[in-house]
Every structure is written in C-alpha cells, then in structure tokens.
VMD Tcl script that draws the C-alpha trace (Angstrom):
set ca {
  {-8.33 36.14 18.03}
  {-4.69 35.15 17.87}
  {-2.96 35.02 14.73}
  {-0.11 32.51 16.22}
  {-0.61 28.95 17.56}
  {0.21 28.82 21.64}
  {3.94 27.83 20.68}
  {4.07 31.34 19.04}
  {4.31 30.05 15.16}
  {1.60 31.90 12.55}
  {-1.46 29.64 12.73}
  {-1.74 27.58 9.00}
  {2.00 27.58 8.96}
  {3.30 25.44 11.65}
  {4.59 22.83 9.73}
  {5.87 25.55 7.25}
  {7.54 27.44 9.70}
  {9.11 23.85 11.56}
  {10.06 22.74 7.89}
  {12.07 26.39 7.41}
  {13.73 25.68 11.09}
  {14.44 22.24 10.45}
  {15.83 21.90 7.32}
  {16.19 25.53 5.36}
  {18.17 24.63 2.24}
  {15.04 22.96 1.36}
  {13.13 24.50 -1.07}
  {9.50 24.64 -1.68}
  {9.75 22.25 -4.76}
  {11.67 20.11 -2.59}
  {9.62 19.87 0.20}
  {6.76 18.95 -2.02}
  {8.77 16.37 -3.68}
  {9.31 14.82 -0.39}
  {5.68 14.80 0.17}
  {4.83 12.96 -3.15}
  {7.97 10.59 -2.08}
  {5.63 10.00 1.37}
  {2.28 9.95 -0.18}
  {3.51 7.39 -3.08}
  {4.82 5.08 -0.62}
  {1.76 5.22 1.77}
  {-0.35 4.77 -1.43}
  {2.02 1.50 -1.98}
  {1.40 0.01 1.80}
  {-1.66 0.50 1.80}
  {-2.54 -1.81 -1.28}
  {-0.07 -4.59 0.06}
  {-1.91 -4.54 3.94}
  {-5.15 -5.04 1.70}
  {-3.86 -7.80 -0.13}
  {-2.07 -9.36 2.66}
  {-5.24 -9.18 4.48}
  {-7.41 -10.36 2.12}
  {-5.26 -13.35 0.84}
  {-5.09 -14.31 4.50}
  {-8.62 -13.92 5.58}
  {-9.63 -15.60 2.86}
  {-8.74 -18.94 3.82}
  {-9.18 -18.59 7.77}
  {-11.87 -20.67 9.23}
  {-14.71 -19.34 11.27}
  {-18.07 -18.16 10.65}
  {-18.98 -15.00 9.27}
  {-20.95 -14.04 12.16}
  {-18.84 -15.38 15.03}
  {-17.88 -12.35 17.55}
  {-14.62 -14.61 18.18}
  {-13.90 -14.18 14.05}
  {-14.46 -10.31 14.19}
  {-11.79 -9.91 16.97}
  {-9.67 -12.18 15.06}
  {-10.15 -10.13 11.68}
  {-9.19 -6.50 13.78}
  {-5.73 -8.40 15.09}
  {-5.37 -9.93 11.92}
  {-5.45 -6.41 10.00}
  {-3.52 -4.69 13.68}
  {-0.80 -7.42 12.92}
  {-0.26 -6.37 9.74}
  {-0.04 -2.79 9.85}
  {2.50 -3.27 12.36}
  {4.78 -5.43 10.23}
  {7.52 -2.92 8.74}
  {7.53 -2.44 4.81}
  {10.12 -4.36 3.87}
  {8.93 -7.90 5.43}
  {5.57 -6.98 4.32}
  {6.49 -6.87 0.72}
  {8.60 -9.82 0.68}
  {5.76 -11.88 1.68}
  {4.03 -10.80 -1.73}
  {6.93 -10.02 -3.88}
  {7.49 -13.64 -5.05}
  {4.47 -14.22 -6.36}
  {3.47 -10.44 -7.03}
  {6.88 -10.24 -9.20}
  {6.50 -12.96 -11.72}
  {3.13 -11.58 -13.11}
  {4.68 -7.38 -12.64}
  {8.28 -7.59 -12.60}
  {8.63 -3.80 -13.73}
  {6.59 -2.38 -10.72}
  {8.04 -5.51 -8.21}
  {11.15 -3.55 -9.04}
  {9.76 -0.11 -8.55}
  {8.12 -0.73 -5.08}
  {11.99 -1.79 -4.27}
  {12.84 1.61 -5.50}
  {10.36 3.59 -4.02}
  {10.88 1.92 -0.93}
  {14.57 2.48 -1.09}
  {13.95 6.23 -2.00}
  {11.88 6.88 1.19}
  {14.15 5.27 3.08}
  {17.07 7.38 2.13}
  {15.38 10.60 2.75}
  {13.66 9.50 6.03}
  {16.24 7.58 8.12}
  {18.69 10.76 7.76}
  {20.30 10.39 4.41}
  {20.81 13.87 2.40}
  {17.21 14.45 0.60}
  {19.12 16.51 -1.82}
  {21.19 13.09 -2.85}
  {17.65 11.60 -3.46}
  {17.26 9.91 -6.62}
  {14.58 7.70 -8.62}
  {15.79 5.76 -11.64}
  {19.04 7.79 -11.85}
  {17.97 11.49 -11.21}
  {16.92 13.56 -8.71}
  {13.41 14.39 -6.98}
  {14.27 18.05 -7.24}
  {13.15 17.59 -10.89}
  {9.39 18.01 -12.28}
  {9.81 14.91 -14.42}
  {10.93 12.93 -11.52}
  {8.58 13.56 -9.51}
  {5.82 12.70 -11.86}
  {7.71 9.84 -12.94}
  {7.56 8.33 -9.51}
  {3.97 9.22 -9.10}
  {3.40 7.57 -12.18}
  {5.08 4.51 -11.32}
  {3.49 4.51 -7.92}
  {-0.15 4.81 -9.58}
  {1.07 1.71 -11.50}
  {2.00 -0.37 -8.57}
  {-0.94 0.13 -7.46}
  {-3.20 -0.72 -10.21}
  {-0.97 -3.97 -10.43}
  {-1.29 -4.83 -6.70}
  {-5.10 -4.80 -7.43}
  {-5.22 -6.58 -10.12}
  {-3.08 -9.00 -8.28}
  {-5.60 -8.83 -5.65}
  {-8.57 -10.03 -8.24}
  {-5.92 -13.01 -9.22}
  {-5.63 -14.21 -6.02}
  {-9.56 -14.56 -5.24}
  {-9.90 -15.66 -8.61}
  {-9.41 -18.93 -7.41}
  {-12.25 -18.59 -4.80}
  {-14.43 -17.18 -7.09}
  {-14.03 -20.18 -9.26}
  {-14.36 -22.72 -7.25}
  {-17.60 -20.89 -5.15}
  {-19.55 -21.00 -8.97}
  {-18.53 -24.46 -8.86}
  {-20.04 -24.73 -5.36}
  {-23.14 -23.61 -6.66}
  {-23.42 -25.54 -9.73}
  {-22.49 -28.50 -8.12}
  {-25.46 -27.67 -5.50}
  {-27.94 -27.05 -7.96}
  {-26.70 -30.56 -9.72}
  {-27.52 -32.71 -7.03}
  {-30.68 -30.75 -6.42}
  {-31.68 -31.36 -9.77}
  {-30.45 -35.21 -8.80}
  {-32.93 -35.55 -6.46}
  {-35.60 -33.93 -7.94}
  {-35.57 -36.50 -10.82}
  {-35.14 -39.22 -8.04}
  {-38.55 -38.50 -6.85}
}
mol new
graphics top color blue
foreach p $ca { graphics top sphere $p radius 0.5 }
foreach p [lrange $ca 0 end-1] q [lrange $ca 1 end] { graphics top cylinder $p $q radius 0.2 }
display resetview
C-alpha cells in the first residue's frame, strides 16, 4: 500500500502539505486560527439560515402534508443558503440588534474578519477587537463571542415563535370555550 495520495503528497497530509506550498509563513498556530476564524463564522450562518427559515416558514400557507408545500420548504431553505452572508444578516440584524446589540456587532466583526483573510487580504494583518488571531486569547475570544451569537440567535429564534406559540394556546382555549358553549347549549 502506498504511503502518498495519486498526486504524490503523504496520505493524511494533503491539505498540510498544500497549506505549506500555498502559504509557508504560516504557522501552525496560525493556520489553526484561521480554522476557528472559518468554523466560528459557519457556526454563525448556520443559526441565521435556521432562523430565516423558520421565521419564514412559519407564516407560509399550505398544508402540512401537501407534496406541493414540501418542494416549496427544500427551495425555500435552497434559496437561502444561496443568499451571501451579508444580505442574509441584514434581513435579521434590525430586529436581532435591538434585543443583542453586543453580538449584532460581533457577527459584523466576525464577518468582517473572515472576509479579510479569505478574499486575499494579509491573514497576518487579521485582527478581532484590536489584536491579532495569532494570539491564544484572541482566538478564544472570538470563539467565545461566536458561541454567544449563537446562543443569542436562538434565543431570538424562541422570541420570534413566541408569538405563535401564544396565540396557538389561545387557539386551543378558545376551541375548548366554545365546546364547552355548546355543551351547556344542549
């Protein structure tokens, strides 16, 4: 058995070994900083395409079981995926901001970080809140404030369907009123 992939690099190195050819001031340290950077930010999207989906299911009409509604719900969740970051977030950072206006402001920053160390910019220049991700405490600072946009995007989540909730126990009680109506009735 081979001990290098077909493209000659040492198998459970590749992107290692492309990382060393590709950028090789990089360190270790700073490659995994990058990686927290990546993950933080995915971590981040992936909350707001839940919420946006949810929010915006939530109020589409249909029936639960309609085929038609199920093709509609894929798009729906396609559709947003495809949006890019940005856009996405400023359809929730209105609302999302007045109840979390410390992590509306660190998604910005997060978002602003990834951007400058993946569309070319010097990752060595990369900062969060004034110093650089080639430092321990940065990097757990952004993790941290990544863990906390995320918490807050959920909780935002549970605001938002709040409002459902609510007014579905009404539903019910409302029901079980009118039943109780015209049980008395008879």
């Amino acid at each position: 058995m081979s001990s290098t992939t077909g493209s000659g690099f040492p198998k459970g190195k590749v992107a290692q070994t492309l990382r060393k050819i590709l950028y090789p001031r990089l360190s270790d340290h700073e490659a995994e900083a990058v990686v927290v950077c990546l993950m933080s930010h995915l971590l981040i999207e992936n909350k707001i395409n839940r919420l946006l989906y949810g929010w915006l299911k939530q109020d589409a009409p249909g029936w639960k079981e309609h085929e038609k509604v199920s093709k509609a719900e894929r798009k729906l969740w396609k559709n947003i995926v495809e949006i890019n970051f940005a856009r996405k977030y400023s359809l929730v950072e209105p609302f999302f901001a007045i109840h979390f206006p410390q992590e509306a402001a660190n998604v910005r920053k997060i978002n602003k970080l990834r951007n400058n160390m993946f569309h070319g910019r010097a990752i060595d220049d990369a900062t969060f809140n004034g110093h650089p991700i080639s430092e321990e405490r940065t990097v757990e600072e952004l993790f941290v404030a990544a863990q906390a946009i995320s918490m807050r995007l959920d909780k935002f989540a549970e605001m938002i369907d709040a409002l459902h909730a609510n007014a579905e126990r009404l539903r019910k009680r409302l029901s079980e009123l009118e039943t109780q109506k015209g049980d008395r009735a008879k």
